[in-house]
Structures are given as C-alpha cells and as structure tokens.
Backbone atoms as SQL, in Angstrom:
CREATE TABLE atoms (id INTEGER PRIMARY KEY, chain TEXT, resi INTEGER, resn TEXT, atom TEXT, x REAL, y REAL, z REAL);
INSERT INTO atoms VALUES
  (1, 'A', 1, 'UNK', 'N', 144.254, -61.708, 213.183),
  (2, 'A', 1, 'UNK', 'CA', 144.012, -63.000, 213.795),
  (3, 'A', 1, 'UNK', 'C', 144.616, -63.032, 215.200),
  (4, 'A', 2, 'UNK', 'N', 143.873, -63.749, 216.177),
  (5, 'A', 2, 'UNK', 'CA', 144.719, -63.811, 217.772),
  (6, 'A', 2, 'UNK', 'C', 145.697, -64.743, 217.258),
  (7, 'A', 3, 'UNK', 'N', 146.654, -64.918, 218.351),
  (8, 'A', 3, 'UNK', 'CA', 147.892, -65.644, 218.641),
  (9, 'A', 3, 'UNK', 'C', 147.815, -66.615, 219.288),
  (10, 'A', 4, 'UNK', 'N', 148.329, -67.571, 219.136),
  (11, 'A', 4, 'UNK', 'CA', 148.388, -68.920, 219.992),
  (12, 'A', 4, 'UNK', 'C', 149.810, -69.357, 219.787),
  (13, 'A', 5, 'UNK', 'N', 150.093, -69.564, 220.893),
  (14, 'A', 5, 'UNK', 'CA', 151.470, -69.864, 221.298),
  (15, 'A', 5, 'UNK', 'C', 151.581, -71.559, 221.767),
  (16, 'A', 6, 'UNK', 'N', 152.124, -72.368, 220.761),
  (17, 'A', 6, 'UNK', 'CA', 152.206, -73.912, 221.576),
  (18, 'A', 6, 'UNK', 'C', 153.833, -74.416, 222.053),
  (19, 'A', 7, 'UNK', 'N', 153.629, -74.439, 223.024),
  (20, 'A', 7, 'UNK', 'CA', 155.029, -75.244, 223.830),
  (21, 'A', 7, 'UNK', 'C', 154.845, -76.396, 223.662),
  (22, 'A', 8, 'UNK', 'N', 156.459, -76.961, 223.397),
  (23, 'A', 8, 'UNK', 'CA', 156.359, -78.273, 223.560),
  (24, 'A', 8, 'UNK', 'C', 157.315, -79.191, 224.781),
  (25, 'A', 9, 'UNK', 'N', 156.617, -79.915, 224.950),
  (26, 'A', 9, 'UNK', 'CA', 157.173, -81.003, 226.101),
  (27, 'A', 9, 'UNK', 'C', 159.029, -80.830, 226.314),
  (28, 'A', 10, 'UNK', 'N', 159.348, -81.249, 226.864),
  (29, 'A', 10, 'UNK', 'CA', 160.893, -81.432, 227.221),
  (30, 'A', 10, 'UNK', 'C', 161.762, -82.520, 226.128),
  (31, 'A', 11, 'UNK', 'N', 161.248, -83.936, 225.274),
  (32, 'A', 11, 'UNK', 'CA', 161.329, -84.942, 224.736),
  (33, 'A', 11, 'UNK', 'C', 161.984, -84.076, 223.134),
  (34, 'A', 12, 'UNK', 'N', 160.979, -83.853, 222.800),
  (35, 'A', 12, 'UNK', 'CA', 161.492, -83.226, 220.861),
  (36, 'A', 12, 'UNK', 'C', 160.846, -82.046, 220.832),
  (37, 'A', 13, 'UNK', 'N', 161.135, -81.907, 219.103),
  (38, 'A', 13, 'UNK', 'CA', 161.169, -80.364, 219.492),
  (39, 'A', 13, 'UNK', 'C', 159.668, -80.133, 219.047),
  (40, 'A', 14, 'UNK', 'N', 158.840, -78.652, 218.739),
  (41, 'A', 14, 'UNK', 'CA', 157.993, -78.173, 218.928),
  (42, 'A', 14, 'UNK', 'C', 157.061, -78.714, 217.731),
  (43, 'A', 15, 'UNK', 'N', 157.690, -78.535, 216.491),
  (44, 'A', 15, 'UNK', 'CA', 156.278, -79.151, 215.532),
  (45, 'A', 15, 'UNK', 'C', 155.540, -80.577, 215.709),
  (46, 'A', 16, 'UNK', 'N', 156.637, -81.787, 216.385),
  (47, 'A', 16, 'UNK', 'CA', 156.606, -82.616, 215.907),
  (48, 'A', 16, 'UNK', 'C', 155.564, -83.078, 217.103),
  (49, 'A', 17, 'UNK', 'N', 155.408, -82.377, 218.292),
  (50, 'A', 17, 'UNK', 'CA', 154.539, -82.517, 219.237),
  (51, 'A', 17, 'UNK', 'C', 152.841, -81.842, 218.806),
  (52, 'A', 18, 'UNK', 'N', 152.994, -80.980, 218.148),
  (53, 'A', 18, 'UNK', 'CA', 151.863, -80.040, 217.746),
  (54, 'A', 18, 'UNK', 'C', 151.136, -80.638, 216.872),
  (55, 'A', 19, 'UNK', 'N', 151.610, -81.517, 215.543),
  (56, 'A', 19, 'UNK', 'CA', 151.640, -81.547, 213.967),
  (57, 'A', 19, 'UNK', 'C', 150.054, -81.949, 213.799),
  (58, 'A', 20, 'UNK', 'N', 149.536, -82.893, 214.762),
  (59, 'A', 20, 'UNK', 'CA', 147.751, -82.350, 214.563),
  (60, 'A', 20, 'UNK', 'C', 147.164, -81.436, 214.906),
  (61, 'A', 21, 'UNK', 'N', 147.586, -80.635, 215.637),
  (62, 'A', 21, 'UNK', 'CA', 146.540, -79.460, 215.941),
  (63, 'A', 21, 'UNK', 'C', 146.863, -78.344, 215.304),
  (64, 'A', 22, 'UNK', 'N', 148.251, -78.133, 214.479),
  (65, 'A', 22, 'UNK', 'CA', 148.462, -76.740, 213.851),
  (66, 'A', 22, 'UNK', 'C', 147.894, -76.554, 212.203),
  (67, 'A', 23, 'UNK', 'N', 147.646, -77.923, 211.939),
  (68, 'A', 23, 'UNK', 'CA', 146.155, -77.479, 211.004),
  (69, 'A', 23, 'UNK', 'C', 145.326, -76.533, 211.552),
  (70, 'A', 24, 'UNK', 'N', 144.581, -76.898, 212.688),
  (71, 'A', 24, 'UNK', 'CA', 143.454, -76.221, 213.023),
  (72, 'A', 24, 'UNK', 'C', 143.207, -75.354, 213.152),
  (73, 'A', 25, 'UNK', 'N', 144.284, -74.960, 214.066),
  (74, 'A', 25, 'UNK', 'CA', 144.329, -73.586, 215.003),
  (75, 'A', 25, 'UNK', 'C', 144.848, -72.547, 213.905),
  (76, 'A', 26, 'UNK', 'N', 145.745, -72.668, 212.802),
  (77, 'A', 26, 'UNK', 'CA', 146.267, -71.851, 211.888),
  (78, 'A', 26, 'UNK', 'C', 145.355, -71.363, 210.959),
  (79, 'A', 27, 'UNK', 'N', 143.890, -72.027, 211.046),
  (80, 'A', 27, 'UNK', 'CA', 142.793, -71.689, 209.900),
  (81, 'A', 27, 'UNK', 'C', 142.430, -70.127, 210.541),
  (82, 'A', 28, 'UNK', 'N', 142.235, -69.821, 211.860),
  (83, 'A', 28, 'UNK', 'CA', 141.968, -69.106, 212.704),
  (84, 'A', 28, 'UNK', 'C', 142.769, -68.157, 213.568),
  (85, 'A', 29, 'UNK', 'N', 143.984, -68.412, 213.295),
  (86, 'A', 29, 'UNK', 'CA', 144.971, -67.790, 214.267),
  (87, 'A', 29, 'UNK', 'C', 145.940, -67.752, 213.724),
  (88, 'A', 30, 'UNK', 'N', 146.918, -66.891, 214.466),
  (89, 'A', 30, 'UNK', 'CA', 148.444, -67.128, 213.919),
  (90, 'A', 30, 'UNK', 'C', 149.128, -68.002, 214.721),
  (91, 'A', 31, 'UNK', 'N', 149.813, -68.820, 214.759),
  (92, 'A', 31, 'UNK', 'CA', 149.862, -69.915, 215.378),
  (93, 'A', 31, 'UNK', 'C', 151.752, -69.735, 215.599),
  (94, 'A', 32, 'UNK', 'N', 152.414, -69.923, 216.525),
  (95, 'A', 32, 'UNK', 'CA', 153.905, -69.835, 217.184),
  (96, 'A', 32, 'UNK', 'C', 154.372, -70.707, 217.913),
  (97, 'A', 33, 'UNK', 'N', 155.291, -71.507, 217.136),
  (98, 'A', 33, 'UNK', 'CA', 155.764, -72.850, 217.636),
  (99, 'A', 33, 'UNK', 'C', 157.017, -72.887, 217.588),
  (100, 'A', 34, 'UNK', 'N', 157.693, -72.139, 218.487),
  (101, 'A', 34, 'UNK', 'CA', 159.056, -72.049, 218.774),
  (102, 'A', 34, 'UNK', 'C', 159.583, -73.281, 219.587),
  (103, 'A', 35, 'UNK', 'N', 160.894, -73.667, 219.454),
  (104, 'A', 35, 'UNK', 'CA', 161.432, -74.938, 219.724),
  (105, 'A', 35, 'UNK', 'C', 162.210, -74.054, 221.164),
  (106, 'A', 36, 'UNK', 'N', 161.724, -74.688, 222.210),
  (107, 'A', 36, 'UNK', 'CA', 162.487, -74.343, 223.831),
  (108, 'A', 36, 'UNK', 'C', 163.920, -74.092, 223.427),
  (109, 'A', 37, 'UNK', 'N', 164.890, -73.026, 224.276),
  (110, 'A', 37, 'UNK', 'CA', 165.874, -72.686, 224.525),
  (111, 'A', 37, 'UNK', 'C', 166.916, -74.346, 224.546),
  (112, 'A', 38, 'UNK', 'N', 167.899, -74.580, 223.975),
  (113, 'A', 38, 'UNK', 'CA', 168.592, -76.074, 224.329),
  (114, 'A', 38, 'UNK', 'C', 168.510, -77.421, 223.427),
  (115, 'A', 39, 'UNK', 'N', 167.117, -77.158, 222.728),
  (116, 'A', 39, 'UNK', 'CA', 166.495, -77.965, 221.528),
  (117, 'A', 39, 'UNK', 'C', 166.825, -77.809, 219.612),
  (118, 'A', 40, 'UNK', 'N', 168.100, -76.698, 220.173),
  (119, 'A', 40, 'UNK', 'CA', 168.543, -75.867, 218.884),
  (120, 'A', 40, 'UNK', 'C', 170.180, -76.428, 218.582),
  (121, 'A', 41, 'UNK', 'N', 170.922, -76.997, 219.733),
  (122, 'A', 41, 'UNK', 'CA', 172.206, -77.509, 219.604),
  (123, 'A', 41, 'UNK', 'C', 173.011, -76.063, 220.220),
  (124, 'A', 42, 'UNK', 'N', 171.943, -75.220, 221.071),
  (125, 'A', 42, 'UNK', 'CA', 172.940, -74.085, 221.601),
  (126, 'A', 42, 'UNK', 'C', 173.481, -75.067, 222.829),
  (127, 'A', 43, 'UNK', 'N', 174.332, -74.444, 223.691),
  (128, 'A', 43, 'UNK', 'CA', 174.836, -75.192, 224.579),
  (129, 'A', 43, 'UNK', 'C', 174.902, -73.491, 225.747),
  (130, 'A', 44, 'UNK', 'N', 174.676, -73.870, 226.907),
  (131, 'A', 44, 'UNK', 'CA', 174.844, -72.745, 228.075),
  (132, 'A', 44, 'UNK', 'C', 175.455, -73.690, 229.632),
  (133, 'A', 45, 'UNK', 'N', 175.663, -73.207, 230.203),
  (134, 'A', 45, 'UNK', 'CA', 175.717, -73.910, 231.560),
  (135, 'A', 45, 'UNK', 'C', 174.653, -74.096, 232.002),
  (136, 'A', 46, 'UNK', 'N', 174.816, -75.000, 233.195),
  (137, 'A', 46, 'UNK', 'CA', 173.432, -75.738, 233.419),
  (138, 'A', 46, 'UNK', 'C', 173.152, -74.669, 234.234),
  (139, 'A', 47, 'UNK', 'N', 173.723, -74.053, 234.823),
  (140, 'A', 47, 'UNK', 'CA', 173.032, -72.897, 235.933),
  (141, 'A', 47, 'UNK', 'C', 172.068, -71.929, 234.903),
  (142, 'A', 48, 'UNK', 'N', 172.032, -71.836, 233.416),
  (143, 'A', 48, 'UNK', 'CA', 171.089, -71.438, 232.935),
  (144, 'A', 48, 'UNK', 'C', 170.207, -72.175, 232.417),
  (145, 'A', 49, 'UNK', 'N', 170.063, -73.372, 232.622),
  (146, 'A', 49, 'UNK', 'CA', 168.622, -74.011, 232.004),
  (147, 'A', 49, 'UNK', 'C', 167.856, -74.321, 232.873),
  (148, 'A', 50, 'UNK', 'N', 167.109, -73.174, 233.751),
  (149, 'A', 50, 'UNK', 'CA', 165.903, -73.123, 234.508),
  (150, 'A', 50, 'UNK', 'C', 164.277, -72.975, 233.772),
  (151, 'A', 51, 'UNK', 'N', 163.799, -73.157, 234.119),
  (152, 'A', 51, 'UNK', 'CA', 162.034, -73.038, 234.016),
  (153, 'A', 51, 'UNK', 'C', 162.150, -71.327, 233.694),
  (154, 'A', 52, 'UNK', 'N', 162.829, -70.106, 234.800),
  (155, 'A', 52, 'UNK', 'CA', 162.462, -69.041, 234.452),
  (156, 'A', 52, 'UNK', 'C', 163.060, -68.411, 232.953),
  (157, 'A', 53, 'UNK', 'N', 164.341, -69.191, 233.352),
  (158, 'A', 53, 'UNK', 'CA', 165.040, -68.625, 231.855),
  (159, 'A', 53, 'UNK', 'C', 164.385, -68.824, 230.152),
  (160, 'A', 54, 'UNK', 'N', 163.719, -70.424, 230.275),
  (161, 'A', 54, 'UNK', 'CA', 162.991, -70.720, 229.383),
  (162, 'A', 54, 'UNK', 'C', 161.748, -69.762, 229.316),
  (163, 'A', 55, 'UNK', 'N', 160.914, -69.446, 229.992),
  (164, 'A', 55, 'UNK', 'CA', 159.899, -68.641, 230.296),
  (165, 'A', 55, 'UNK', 'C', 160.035, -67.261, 229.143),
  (166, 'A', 56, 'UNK', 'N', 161.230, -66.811, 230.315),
  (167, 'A', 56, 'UNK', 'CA', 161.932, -65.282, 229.677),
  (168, 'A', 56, 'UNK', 'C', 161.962, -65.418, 227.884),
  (169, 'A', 57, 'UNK', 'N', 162.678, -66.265, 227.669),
  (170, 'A', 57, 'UNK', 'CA', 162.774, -66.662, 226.007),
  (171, 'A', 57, 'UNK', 'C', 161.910, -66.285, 225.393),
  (172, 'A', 58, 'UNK', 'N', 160.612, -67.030, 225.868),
  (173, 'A', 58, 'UNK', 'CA', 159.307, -67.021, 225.235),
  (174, 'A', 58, 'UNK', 'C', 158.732, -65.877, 225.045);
C-alpha cells in the first residue's frame, strides 16, 4: 500500500485533527499520524523548536 503522511496543525495533537479522513485513506494506504515534536510533554529550548527541526523529525 502507498503511504500517506498527515500533519497536524500547531493547536492538538495529530489524530484528533485527522479523525474523519483516516477512515478513508487507511482502506487504501498506510496511513502515519505522528504527533509534531513538543505535543508529547518533551520539553527542548526554544532555539530548537523551528519549522526545520520539526521537518527533520518527520
């Protein structure tokens, strides 16, 4: 099956943004809904919570 990767917004974390469409897409795909770097209760300095660092994660 292809892969589909869904990000979620900055607000909450990843299922709860997705939760209608990962019916769909999972009939057909493998579907990857990882919760952003920070949304886990890790804690880093702010000099690491950039756009690239999140990126890198992914």
């Amino acid at each position: 099956k292809p892969a589909v990767l869904f990000l979620h917004d900055f607000l909450i974390d990843g299922t709860f943004g997705w939760n209608m469409q990962i019916e769909f897409f999972t009939k057909e795909s493998n579907a990857f809904i990882p919760n952003l770097v920070f949304f886990d209760g890790l804690s880093l300095t702010l000099t690491e919570k950039t756009e690239a660092f999140q990126a890198d994660c992914m």
